[in-house]
N, C-alpha and C positions, 0 to 999 in steps of 0.2 A: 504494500500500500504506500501510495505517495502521499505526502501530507501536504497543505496547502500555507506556504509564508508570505505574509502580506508586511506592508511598511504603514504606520502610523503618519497619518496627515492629517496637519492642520484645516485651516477652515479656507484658509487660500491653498489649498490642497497643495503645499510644502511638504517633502516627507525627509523632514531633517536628518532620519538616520540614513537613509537612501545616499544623501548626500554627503553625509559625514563617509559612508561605504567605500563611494566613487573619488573619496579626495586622499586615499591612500596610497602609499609607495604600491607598487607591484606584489610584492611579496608577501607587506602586509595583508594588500585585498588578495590574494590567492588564499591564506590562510583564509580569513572570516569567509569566504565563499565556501570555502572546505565545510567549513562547522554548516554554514548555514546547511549544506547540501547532506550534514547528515542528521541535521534536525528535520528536513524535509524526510530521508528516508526512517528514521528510528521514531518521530515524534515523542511523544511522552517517555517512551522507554530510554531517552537517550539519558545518560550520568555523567558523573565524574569521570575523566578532568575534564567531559566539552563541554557539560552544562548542570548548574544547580539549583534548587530552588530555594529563593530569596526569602519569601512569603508567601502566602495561601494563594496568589493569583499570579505571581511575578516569580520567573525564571531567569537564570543568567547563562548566555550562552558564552564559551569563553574560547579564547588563544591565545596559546604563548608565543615564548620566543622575545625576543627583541625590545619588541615593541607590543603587550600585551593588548589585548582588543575586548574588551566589553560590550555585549548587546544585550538590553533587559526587556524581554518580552511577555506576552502572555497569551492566553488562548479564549477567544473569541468569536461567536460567529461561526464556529467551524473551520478556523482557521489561527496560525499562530501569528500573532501581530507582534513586529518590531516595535518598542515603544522608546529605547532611546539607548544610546551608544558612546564612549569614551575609551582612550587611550587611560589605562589600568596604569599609576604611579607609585601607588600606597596598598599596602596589602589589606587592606581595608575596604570595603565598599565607600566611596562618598558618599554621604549621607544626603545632600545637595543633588546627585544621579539618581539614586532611588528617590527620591520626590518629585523629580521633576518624571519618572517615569510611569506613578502612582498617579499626579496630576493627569498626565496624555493618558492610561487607563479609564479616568474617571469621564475625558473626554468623547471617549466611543461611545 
């Protein structure tokens, strides 16, 4: 079964993570395409290290390396929605990322 990922957009149908995706080095976006492409094939079942879950609605899809890559989404609709994306610094989740990706959840 294929699963279906969608990107979060605003009201001027902006899809910030979309964009944040397209503005990485090569290598970086080759990774996050990876992940995303096996959250498309595993959906829910996918784990540790590609993806965790944050809270009761909100998932972290992740990548190392380098330049670590963050995308926190959720499922919606029948479908997994991007809800917002950063360059991983602090072994910490920013607490400022997950709000602002809880916000764009409340959005939909």
């Amino acid at each position: 079964m294929s699963w279906i990922l969608g990107f979060y957009a605003n009201s001027r149908d902006d899809k910030p993570v979309e964009e944040f995706i397209y503005s990485l080095d090569d290598a970086t976006f080759n990774k996050v395409m990876r992940v995303m492409d096996l959250l498309k094939v595993y959906g829910p079942k996918l784990s540790l290290p590609y993806a965790k879950r944050i809270s009761s609605t909100i998932y972290e899809l992740r990548t190392s390396g380098k330049v670590p890559i963050r995308l926190l989404y959720t499922w919606h609709n029948s479908q997994f929605v991007l809800l917002n994306s950063f360059k991983k610094k602090t072994n910490k989740l920013p607490s400022k990322e997950l709000k602002l990706a809880e916000e764009r959840l409340d959005r939909l």
